[in-house]
C-alpha positions in Angstrom: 9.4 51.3 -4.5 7.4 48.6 -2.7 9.4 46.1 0.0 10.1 42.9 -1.7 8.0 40.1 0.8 9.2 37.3 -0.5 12.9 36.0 -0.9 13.9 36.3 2.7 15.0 32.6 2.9 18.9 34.1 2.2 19.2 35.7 5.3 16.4 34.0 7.6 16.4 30.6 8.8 13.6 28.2 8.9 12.0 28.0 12.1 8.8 25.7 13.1 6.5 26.7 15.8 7.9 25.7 19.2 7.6 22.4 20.0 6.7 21.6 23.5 9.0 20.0 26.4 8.6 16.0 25.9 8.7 15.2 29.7 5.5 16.9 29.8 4.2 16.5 26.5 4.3 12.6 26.9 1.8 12.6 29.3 -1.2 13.8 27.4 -2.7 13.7 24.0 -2.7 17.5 23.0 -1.1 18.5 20.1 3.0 18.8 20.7 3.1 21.5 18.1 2.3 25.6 19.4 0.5 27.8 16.6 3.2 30.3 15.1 2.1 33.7 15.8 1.2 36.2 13.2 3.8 37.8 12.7 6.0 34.4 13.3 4.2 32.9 10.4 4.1 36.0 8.4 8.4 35.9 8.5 8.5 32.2 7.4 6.2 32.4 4.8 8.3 35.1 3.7 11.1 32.8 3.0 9.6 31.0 -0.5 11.7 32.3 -3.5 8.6 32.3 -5.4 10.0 29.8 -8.0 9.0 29.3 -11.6 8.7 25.6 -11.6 6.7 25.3 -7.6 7.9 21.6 -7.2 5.9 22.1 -3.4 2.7 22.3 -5.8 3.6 19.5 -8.3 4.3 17.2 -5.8 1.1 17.7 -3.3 -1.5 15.4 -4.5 -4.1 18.2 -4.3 -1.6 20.7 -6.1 -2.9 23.2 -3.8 -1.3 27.3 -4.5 1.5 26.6 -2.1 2.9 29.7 -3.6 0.4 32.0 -3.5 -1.1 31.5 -0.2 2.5 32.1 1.3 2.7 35.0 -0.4 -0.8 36.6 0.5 0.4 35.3 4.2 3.8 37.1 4.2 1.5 40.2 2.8 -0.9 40.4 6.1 -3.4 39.2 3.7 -5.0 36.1 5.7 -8.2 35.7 4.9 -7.4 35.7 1.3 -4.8 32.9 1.8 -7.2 30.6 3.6 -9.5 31.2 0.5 -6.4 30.0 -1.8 -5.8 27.3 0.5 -9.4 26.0 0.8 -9.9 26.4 -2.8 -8.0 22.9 -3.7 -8.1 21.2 -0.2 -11.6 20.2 1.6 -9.6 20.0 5.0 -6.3 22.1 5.1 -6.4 22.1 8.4 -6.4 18.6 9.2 -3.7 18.0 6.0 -1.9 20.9 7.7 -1.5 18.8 11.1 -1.1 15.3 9.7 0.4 15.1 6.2 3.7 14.0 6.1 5.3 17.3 4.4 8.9 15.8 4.5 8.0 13.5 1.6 5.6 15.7 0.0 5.9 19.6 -0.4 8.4 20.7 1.8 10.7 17.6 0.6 10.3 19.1 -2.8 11.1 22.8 -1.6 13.4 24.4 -4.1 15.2 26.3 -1.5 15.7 23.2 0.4 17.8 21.1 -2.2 19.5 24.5 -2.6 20.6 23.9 0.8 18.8 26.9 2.8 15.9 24.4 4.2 12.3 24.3 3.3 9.4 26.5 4.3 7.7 25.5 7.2 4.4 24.8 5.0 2.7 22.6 6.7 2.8 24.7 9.8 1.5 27.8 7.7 -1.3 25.9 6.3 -2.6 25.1 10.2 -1.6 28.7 11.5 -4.0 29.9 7.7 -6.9 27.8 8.7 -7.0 28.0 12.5 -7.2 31.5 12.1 -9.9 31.6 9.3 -11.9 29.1 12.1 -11.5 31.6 14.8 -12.4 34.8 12.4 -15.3 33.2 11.4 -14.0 33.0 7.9 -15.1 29.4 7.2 -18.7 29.0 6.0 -21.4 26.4 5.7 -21.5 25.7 2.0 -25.1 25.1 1.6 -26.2 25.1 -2.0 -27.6 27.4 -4.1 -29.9 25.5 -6.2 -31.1 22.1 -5.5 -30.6 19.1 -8.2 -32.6 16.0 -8.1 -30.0 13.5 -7.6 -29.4 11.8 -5.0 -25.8 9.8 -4.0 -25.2 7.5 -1.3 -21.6 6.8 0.0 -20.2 4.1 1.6 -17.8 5.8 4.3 -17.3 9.0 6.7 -13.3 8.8 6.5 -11.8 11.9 4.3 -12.0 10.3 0.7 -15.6 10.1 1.6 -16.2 13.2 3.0 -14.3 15.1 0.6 -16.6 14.2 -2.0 -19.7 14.5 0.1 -18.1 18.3 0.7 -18.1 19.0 -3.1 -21.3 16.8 -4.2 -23.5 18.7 -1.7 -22.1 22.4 -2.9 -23.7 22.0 -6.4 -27.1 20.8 -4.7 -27.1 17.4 -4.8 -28.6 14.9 -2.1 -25.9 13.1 0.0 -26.1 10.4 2.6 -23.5 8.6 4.2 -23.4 5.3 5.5 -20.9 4.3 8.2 -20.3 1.6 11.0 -19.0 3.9 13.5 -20.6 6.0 15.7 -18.6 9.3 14.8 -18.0 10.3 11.5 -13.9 10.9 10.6 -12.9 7.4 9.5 -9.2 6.8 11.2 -9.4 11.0 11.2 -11.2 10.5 14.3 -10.3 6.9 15.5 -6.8 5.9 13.8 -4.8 8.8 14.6 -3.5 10.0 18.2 -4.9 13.8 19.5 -1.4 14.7 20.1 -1.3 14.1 15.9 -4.9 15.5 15.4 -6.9 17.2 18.4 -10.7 15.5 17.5 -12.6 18.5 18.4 -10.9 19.6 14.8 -12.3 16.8 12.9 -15.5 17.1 15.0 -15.8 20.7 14.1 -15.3 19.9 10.4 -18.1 16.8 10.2 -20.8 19.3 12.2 -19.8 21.5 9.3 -20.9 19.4 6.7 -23.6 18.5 8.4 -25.4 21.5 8.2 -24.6 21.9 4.7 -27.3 19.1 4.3 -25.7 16.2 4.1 -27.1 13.3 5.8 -25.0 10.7 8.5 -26.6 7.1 9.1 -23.9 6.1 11.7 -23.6 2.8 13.7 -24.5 1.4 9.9 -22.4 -1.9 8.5 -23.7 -2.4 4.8 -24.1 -6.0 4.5 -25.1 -6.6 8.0 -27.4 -3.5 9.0 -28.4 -2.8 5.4 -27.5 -4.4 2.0 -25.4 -3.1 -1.5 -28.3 -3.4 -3.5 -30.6 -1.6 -0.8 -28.2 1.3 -1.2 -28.4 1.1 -4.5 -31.6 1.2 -5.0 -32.0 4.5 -2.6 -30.1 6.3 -4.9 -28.9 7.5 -8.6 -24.8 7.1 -7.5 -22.8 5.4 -5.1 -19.5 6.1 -3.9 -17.5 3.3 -2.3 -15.3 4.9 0.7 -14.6 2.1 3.0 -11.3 2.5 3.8 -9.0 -0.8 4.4 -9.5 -2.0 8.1 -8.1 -5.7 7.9 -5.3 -5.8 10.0 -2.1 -7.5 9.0 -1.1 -9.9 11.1 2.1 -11.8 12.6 2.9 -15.2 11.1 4.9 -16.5 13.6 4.4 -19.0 16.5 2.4 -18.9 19.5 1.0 -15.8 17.9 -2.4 -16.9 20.1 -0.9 -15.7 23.6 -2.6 -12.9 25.4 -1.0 -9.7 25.5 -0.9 -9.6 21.4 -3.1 -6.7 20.0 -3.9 -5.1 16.2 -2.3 -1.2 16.0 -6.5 0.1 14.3 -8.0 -2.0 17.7 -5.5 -0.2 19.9 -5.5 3.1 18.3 -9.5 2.8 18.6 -9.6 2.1 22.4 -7.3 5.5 22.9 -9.1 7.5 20.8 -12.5 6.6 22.5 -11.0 7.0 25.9 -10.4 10.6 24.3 -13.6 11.3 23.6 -14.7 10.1 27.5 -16.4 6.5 26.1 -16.1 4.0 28.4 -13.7 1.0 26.7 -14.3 -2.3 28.6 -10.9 -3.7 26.7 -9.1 -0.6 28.1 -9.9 -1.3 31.5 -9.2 -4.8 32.0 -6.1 -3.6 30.8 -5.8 -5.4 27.1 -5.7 -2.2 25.5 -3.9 -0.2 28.4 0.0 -0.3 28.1 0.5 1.2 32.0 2.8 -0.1 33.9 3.7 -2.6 31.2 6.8 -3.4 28.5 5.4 -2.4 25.0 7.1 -3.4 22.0 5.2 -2.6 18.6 6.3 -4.4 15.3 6.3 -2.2 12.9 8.0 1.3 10.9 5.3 3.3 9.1 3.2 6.0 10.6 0.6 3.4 12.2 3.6 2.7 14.3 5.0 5.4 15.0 1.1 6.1 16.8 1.5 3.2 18.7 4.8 4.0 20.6 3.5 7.1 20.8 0.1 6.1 22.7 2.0 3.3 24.4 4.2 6.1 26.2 1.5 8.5 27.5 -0.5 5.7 29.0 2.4 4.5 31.2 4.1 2.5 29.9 7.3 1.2 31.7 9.3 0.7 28.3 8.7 1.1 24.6 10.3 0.1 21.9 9.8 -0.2 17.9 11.3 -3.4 15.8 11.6 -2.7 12.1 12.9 -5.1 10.1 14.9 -2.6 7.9 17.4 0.5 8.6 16.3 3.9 9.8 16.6 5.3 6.1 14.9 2.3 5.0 11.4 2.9 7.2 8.6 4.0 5.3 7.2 6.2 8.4 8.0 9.6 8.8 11.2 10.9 10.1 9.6 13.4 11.8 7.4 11.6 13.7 10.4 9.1 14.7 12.4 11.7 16.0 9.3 12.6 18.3 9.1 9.4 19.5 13.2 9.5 20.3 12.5 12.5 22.0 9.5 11.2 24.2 11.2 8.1 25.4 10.9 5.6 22.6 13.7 3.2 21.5 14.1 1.8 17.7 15.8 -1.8 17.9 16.6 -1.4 13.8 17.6 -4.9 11.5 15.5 -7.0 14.0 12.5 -9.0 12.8 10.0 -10.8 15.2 10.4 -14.9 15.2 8.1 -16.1 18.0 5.9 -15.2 20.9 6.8 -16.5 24.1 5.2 -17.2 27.6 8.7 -18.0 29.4 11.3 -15.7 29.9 14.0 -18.4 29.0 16.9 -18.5 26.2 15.4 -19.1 22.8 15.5 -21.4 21.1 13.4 -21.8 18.1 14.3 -25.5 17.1 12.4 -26.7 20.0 9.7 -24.0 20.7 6.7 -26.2 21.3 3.3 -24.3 20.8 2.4 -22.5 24.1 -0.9 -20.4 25.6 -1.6 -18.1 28.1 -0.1 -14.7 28.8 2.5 -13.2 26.6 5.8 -12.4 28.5 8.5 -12.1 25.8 9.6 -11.7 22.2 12.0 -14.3 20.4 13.8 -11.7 17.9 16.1 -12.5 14.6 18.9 -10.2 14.4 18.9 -8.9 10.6 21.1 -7.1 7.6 20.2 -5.3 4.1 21.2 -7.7 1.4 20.9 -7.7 -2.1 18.4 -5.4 -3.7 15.0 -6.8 -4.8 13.1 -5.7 -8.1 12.1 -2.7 -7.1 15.7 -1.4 -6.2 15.0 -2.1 -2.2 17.4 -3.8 -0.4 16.2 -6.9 1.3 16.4 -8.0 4.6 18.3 -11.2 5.8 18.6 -13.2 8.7 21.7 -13.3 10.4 21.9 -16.9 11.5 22.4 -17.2 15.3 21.7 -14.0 16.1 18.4 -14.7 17.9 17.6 -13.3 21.4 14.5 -12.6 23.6 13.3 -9.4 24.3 10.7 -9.0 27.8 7.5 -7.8 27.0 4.0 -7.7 28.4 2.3 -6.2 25.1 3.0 -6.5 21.4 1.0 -4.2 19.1 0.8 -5.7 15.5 1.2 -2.5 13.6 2.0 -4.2 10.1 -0.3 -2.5 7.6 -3.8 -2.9 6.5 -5.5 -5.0 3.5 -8.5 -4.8 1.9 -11.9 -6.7 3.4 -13.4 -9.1 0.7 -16.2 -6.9 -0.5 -17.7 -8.8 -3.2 -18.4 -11.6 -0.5 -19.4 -9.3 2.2 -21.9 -7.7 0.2 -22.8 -10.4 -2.3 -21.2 -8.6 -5.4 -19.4 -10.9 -7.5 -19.6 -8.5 -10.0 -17.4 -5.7 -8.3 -14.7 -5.8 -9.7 -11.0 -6.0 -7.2 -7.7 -6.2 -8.2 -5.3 -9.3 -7.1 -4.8 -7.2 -4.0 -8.3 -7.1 -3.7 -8.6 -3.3 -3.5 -11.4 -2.1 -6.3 -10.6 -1.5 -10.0 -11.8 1.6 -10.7 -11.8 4.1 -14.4 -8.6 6.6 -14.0 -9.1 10.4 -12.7 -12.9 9.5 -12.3 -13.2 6.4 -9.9 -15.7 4.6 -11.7 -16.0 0.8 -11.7 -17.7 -1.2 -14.0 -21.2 -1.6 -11.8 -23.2 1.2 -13.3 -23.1 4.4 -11.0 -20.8 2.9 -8.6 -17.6 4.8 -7.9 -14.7 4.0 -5.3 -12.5 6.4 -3.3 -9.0 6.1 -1.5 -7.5 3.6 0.5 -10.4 0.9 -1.0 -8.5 1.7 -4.2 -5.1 2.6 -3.7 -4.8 0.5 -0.8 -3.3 1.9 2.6 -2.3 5.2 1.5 -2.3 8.8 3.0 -5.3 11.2 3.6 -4.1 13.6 1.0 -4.4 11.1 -1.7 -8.2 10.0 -0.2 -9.1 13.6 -0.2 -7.9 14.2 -3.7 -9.9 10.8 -4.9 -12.8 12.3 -3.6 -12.6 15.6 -5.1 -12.0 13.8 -8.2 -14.7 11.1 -8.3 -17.5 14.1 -7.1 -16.3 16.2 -10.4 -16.6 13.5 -12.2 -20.6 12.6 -11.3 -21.1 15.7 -11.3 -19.8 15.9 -15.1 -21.8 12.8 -16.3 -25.2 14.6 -14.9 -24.1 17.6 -16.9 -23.6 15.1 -19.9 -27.2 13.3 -19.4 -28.7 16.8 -19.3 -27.4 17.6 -22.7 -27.9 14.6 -24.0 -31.4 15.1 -23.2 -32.4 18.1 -24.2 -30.7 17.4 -27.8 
């Protein structure tokens, strides 16, 4: 009678790969995580009871085989797991590295409400995919046949690319248009190496590359080329622009130096990475050394921030969120990393005013100031009542106000939509009240003829799970209407 593989999370405990020291990790950018061994990742994978119902699957937007390709790993059977991985997901290793698997799959882990703790997915899905890289497993898809269409698409972040990925498998032309230099989206400028190495994501876009499809970089449609010129170049167009509008603090004397947007600072970092040389970086707006940091902020954009702030020098770091700890919409992963690297999170406090004078507040008679930024006036707050949506909402606590030092505040508040229809001249295009774009259910198609829209342009800032799965979604779809005109036609 054959061993039973699978079961095995009775009697063995969950274990991630080991994480490395944070007095030394904090100084770089590599990744903190080690890759699990094989036979390390063959014993935790080993752990999934195999359930009936996989909630892991129902509740990962690409609803990849969770199941299956932890079974084929606990087997010895790798390169047959990477194909079940790679079957539903266009980068499994990047989704492996970044997505937050606490609220997703391993948060829906059968075994985990069951009180044994999840399976160490996420970490399984890198360990599957680094190795298929390093076998050689992962092939170019070039096409087999060639079809005389042609799409263009607005954007080189995942959503973008992930349809690009499927688009040019069945043989159709595919150019895309972007306004940065590298291909990636925030993939390759929004988030940190030590969250994402970029010789991953640049391994992944020379991939597609030679699959055919075509990058026009350093490109901003509406400045460097027009809508309707893209439009014209081609039978589809795919909208993938991301939302890159910072949020910003409403508060006064918000025009002092030393006040930065999270994307702006993120981007200098991640250049720096790649050995660019970043003017703003070295007359020190965008360098935290030697300086007290103090990002506004509790989602993941945030948790980057203290993160970045910390390896470049900084002589303090801390994180205001207006809400509790279980309250923060960032992960709770990444804020333990950030405890653990030297971060402190000042929860209940809400920024009131910048100031240049490192004096007791007082906000009845802050006159408007300039110059450099040396402190933060901060409102002490508490969870009252809670709003429509069942969220408790934040209230000050009158008199509570105090001044925190700091040299740099990073603005890491969220991102809106840029006003496309003005940008471009498309009064037609139609956006919600949000001003992300209305698009057609499942298929991503607005009312413009041939114009589709993918991800965070949509959804708003969301995560790059949800992008990829947009894409995969809107390139089935064009793909289906060809097939449609096809038959139509030869009826």
């Amino acid at each position: 009678m054959a061993k039973q593989p699978m079961l095995k999370f009775v009697n063995l405990e969950r274990q991630m790969p080991e994480k490395r020291i944070a007095s030394t990790r904090n100084k770089d950018f590599l990744e903190i995580y080690s890759e699990f061994a094989g036979a390390k990742a063959e014993e935790q994978a080993s752990r999934c009871s195999q359930c009936g119902v996989p909630y892991c699957q129902s509740h990962c937007p690409l609803h990849n085989n969770i199941p299956d390709w932890l079974k084929l790993t606990a087997e010895g059977r790798l390169q047959e797991a990477y194909e079940a991985s790679q079957a539903t997901n266009t980068f499994p290793e990047i989704c492996g590295r970044i997505c937050p698997q606490d609220r997703l799959c391993e948060g829906n882990c059968v075994i985990e409400h069951s009180g044994h703790e999840t399976v160490t997915i996420g970490a399984i899905e890198k360990y599957i995919t680094d190795t298929a890289w390093e076998e050689g497993w992962v092939k170019v898809n070039k096409p087999v046949n060639s079809v005389d269409k042609s799409v263009g698409i607005i954007g080189a972040g995942p959503g973008g690319l992930a349809a690009a990925d499927r688009l040019r498998q069945e043989g159709l032309e595919v150019i895309i248009y972007d306004r940065y230099d590298r291909a990636g989206g925030l993939l390759t400028y929004g988030i940190p190496g030590f969250k994402l190495e970029k010789d991953v994501v640049m391994r992944r876009n020379e991939q597609l590359e030679k699959s055919g499809i075509k990058f026009v970089l350093n490109t901003n449609v509406g400045v460097d080329i027009t809508f309707d010129e893209i439009r014209e170049k081609h039978d589809f167009v795919i909208l993938a622009t991301g939302v890159y509008k910072a949020r910003g603090l409403d508060i006064p004397n918000s025009n002092l130096n030393g006040k930065v947007a999270a994307l702006d600072y993120l981007t200098a970092s991640n250049r720096l990475s790649f050995g660019d040389k970043v003017k703003e970086f070295e007359t020190g707006t965008f360098n935290a050394n030697g300086k007290k940091v103090v990002v506004i902020g509790g989602g993941d954009t945030a948790m980057d921030c203290v993160r970045t702030a910390v390896r470049q020098g900084a002589t303090s770091v801390k994180c205001l969120y207006r809400r509790d700890r279980a309250n923060m919409p960032g992960s709770q992963r990444e804020v333990k990393n950030a405890e653990e690297e030297g971060v402190i999170f000042e929860w209940l406090n809400s920024p009131k005013a910048l100031s240049n004078e490192l004096t007791d507040p007082d906000l009845l008679n802050l006159e408007a100031q300039e110059g450099d930024l040396k402190g933060i006036i901060v409102q002490k707050m508490r969870l009252g009542d809670p709003d429509a949506t069942g969220r408790r909402t934040p209230e000050e606590i009158i008199g509570s106000e105090y001044l925190e030092e700091a040299d740099l505040v990073i603005e890491a508040l969220g991102f809106e939509p840029e006003d496309l229809p003005t940008l471009w001249d498309q009064p037609d295009l139609p956006v919600s009240r949000w001003g992300t774009i209305k698009v057609e259910y499942e298929t991503g198609k607005t009312n413009l003829e041939k114009v589709y829209a993918v991800g965070d342009i949509v959804r708003g800032a969301s995560l790059v799970v949800w992008a990829i799965k947009d894409g995969r979604e809107t390139a089935n779809a064009i793909l289906s209407e060809i097939e449609a005109t096809k038959v139509i036609a030869a009826e």
